[in-house]
ROLO-219777 format. One record per residue (C-alpha): x, y, z. Coordinates in steps of 0.25 Angstrom, whole numbers, plus 5000, padded with zeros to 4 digits. Example, Ala and Ser with C-alpha at 12.3 -4.5 7.8 and 13.67 -1.06 7.14 Angstrom:
2
504949825031/505549965029/
END
This chain:
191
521446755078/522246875083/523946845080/524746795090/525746875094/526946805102/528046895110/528946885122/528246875137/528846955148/528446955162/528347015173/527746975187/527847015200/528446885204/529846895209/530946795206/530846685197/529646585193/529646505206/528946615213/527846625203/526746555209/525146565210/525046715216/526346765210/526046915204/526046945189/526147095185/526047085173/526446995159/527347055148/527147005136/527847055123/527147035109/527847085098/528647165106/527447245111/527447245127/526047175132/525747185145/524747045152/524447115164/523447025175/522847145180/522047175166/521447035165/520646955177/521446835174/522846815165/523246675160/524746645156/524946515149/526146455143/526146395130/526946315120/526946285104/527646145105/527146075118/526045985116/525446005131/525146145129/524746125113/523746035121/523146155127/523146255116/521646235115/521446255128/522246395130/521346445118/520146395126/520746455139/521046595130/519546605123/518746565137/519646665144/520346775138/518746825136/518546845150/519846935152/520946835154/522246875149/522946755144/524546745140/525046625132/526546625132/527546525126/528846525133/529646405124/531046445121/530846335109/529346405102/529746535095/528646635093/528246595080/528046445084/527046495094/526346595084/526046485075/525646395087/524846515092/524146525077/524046375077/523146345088/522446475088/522746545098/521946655103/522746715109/524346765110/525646655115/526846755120/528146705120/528946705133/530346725128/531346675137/530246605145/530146735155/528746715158/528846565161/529846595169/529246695175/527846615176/528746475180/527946405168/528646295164/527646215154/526846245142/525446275145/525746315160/524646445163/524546525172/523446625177/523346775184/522246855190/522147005188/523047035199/524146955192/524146855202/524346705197/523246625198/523346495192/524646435185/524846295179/524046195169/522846255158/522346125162/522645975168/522745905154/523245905141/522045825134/521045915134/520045825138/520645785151/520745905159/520145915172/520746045177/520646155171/521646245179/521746365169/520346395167/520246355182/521246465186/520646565175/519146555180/519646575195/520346715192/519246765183/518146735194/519146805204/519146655212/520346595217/521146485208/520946355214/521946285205/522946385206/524246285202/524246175191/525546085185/525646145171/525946025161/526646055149/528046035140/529046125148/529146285142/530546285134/531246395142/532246465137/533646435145/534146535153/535646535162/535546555176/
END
């Protein structure tokens, strides 16, 4: 398993103002993330479908899935997709989610959002909240991975849903679905 390397996530969209805007349609340039300091750039336009998903180490509804996001990353990142995992918490320090990252095998890399930019950005409130984009960075999808937290009671299958749709260049039917989660810890700003 390759290391997992955590870092700061910046964005940058071309949505104007704050989260309320961003809604399915809204733009997205490009993605910044940071690991070890090294600029990455998660651009839509080099991949046929790009899936954020917000992430946590402590909360039991999104440990419930952490199966399932490996499943989602091994049946789709083969295919082209380019996946961000991100953990915005104020209260889980990088080297909480390393180890949690280690822990349950994850194949691929959790960034850390510091100062919560990109949930804020994105308006994600709840740990796992996901949201998908086509090549022309245009959101598709945004809300649950699925309808349930016990595996065997899932009806809906939004996420793969969304992901099939944009890879077979056919429009989303589910294109909104209430995330269900513990709240991301942001950290608290002064306005």
């Amino acid at each position: 398993m390759r290391s997992i390397a955590l870092a700061a996530v910046l964005f940058s969209c071309s949505v104007t103002g704050g989260y309320a805007e961003f809604t399915i349609g809204s733009k997205v340039e490009f993605i910044k993330v940071s690991e070890n300091s090294v600029p990455v750039a998660v651009s839509p336009s080099k991949a046929p479908a790009t899936v954020v998903i917000f992430t946590s180490t402590k909360c039991p509804i999104s440990n419930s899935y952490n199966d399932r996001m490996n499943s989602i990353y091994k049946d789709y990142s083969d295919r082209g997709v380019q996946f961000v995992f991100v953990n915005a918490n104020s209260n889980e320090p990088l080297a909480e989610i390393e180890e949690h990252a280690k822990a349950n095998q994850f194949p691929f890399k959790v960034y850390k959002d510091v100062n919560n930019v990109l949930a804020d950005k994105f308006g994600a409130t709840v740990t796992p909240e996901a949201y998908v984009f086509d090549a022309s960075g245009t959101l598709q999808y945004h809300g649950q991975v699925d309808d349930a937290t016990n595996e065997a009671r899932v009806r809906v299958r939004g996420l793969r849903q969304a992901i099939d749709a944009v890879l077979s260049k056919k429009p989303v039917d589910l294109k909104e679905t209430k995330a269900f989660g513990c709240t991301i810890k942001k950290v608290r700003t002064t306005r």
